[in-house]
N, C-alpha and C positions, 0 to 999 in steps of 0.2 A: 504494500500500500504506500502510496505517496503522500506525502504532508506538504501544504503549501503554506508559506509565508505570506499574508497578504497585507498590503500596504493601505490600513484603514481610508487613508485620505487619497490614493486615488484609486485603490482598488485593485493595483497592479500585482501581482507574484513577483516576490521579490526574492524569492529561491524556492528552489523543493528539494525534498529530503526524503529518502527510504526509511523505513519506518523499520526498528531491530524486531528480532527473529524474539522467541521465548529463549532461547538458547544464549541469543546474545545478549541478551535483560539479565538471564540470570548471570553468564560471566562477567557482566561488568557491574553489578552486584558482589561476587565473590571478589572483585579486584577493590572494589571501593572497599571494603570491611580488611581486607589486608593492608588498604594505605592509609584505617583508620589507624589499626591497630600499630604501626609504624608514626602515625602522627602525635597520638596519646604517649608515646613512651620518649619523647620527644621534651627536652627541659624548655622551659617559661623561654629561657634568654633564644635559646635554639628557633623556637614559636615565632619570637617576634622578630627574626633575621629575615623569614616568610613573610609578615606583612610589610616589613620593609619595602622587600623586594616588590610585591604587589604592586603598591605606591605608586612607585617607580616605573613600573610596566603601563599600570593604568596612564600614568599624566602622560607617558611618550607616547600612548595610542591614543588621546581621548578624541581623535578627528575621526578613527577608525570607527571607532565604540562608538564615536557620539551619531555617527551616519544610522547604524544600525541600529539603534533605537528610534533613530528618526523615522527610517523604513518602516521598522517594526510596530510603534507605536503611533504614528502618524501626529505625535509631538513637533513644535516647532524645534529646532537644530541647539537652538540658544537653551532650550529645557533641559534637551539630549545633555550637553558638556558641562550644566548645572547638575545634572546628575552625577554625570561619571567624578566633577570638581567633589562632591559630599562623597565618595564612593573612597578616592581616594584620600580625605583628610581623614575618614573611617580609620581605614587601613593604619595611616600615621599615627592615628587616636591611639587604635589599640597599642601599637609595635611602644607607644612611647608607655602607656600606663598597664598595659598587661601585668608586668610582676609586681605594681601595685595591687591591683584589682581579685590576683591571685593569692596573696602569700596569707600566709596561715594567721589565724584571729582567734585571738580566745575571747568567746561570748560568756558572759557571769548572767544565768537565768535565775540563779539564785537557791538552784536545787543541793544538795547536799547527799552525800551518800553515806549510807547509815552502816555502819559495824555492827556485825550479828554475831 
């Protein structure tokens, strides 16, 4: 089966695509769960070298990216690179406060635990 991309505002196919097999869903299912488990075992500082990098990929493409939503979503182009502009201070956001955001916190709920 074919999947078409259509371009709300004029209505054009702006690509198609094959549509995956159950065979292929499930292997790249099985591949995503191996590069989770690869991403989870991954330190805080290691994590944010990744959205660094993101960042960085994002703002050199965002003419690329910003078309393709404009295609996609039939947004003006100025919306499109306002997006992708928040997509990558994201990225920045985290890479800069992640090992804040993560590191261990002792909470006082006020409970106590009783010797028997």
């Amino acid at each position: 089966m074919k999947i078409k991309s259509v371009n709300p505002y004029t209505e054009e196919v702006n690509w198609t695509y094959d549509s995956f097999s159950f065979e292929e869903c499930e292997s790249m299912i099985e591949n995503s769960r191996a590069a989770f488990s690869g991403w989870s075992s991954l330190s805080v500082e290691e994590r944010t070298k990744y959205f660094s990098r993101a960042e960085k990929v994002i703002r050199q493409n965002t003419e690329i990216y910003a078309e393709i939503i404009t295609k996609e979503m039939g947004k003006p182009i100025r919306q499109s690179r306002d997006e992708i502009e928040e997509c990558a201070c994201l990225c920045d956001y985290y890479a800069e406060n992640a090992a804040k955001f993560l590191k261990d916190e002792f909470v006082d709920i006020g409970a106590e635990k009783k010797v028997t």
